[in-house]
VOPAGU-2260 file (C-alpha; in pm, 1 decimal, decimal comma):
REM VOPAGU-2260
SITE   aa  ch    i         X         Y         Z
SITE  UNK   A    0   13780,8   19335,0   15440,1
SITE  UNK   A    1   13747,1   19661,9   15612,3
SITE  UNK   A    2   13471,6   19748,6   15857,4
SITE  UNK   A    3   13265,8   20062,7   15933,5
SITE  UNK   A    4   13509,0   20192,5   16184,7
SITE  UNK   A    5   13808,8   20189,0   15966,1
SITE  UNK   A    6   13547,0   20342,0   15675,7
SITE  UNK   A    7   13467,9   20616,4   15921,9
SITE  UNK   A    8   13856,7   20673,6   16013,9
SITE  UNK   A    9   13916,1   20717,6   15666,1
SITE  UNK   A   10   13649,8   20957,0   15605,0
SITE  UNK   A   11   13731,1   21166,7   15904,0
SITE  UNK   A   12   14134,0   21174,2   15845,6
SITE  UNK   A   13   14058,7   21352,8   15491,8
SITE  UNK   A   14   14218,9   21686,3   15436,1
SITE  UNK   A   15   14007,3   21983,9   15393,6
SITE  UNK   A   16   13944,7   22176,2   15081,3
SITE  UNK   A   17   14075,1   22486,8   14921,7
SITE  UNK   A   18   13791,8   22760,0   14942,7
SITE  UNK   A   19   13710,1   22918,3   14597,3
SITE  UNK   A   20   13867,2   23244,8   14694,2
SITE  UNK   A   21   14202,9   23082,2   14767,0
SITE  UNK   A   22   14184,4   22832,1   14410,6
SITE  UNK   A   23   14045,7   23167,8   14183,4
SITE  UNK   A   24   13731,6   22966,4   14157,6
SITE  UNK   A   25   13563,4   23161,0   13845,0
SITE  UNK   A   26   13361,9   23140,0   13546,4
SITE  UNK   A   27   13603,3   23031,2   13250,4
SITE  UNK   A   28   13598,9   23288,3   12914,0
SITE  UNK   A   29   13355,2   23210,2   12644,8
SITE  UNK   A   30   13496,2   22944,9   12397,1
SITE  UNK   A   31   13806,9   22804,8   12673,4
SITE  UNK   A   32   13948,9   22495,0   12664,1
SITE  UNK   A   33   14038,0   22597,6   13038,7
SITE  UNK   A   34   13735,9   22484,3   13212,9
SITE  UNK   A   35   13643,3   22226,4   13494,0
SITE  UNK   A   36   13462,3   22021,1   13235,3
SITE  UNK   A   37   13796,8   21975,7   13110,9
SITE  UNK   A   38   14034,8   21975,0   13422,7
SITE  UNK   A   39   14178,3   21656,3   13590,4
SITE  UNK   A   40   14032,0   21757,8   13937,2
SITE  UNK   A   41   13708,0   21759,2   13807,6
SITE  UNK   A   42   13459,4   21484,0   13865,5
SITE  UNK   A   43   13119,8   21382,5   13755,8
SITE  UNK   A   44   12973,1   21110,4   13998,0
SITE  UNK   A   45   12759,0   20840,2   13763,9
SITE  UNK   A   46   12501,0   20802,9   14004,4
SITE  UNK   A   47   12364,4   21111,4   13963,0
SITE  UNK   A   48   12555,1   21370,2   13724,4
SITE  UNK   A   49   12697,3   21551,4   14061,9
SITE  UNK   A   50   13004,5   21711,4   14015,6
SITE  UNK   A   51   13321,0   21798,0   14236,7
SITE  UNK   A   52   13640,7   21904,8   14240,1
SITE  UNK   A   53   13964,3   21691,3   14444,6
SITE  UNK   A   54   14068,0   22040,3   14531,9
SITE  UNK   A   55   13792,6   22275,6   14620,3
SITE  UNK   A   56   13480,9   22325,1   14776,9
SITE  UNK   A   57   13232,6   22525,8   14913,8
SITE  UNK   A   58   12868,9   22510,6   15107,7
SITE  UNK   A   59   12738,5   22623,2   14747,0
SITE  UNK   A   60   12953,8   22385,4   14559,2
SITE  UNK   A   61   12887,0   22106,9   14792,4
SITE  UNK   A   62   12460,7   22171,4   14733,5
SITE  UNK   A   63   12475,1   22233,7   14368,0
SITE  UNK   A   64   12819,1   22087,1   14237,0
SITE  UNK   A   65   13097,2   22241,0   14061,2
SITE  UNK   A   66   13022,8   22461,3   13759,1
SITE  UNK   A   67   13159,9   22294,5   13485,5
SITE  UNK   A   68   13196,2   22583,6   13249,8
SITE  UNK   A   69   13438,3   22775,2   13546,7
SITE  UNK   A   70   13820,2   22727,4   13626,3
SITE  UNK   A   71   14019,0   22786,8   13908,9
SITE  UNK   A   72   14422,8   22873,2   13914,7
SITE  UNK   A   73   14524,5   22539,2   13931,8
SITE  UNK   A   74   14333,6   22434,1   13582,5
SITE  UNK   A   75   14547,2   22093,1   13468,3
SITE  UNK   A   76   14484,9   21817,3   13229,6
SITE  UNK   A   77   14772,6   21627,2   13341,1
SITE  UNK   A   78   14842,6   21705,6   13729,7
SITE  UNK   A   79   15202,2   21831,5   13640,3
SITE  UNK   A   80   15124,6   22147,5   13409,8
SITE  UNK   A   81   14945,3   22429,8   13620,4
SITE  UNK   A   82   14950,6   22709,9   13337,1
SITE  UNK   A   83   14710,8   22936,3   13516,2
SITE  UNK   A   84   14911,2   22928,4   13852,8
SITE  UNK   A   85   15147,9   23191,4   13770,6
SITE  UNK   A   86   15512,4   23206,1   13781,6
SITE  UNK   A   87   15508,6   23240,8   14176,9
SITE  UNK   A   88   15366,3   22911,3   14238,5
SITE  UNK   A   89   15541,9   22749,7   14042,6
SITE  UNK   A   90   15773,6   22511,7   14128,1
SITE  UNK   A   91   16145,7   22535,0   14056,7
């Protein structure tokens, strides 16, 4: 069983978010399948409704939660196909 000073280690050691501006963070076309709603980095916490993204954040997002009808660049259902990244960041 852990204890609170290994929880707060883990909480500290996490890395930081991508800021909207470097993810494309942006309100999806009308009609998309391409939206957070529907990407693998999204989450809706059951608590509340909340959601986030594994990927990005921001002051805003972090007060009022993702926006599920946007997408960002690196829009993926499974975690391996990025078709919004472009060619360049793509991997070879």
């Amino acid at each position: 069983m852990i204890d609170k000073r290994e929880y707060d280690k883990l909480i500290a050691e996490r890395p930081r978010k991508f800021t909207p501006n470097e993810v494309g963070y942006r309100k999806a076309p009308r009609g998309s399948e391409q939206r957070c709603e529907n990407c693998g980095h999204f989450y809706v916490r059951k608590v509340d409704g909340f959601t986030t993204c594994e990927i990005m954040r921001s002051a805003e997002t972090d007060e009022k939660g993702v926006d599920p009808k946007y997408l960002c660049n690196w829009w993926t259902r499974d975690g391996e196909d990025h078709p919004l990244a472009g060619k360049e960041n793509a991997d070879e």
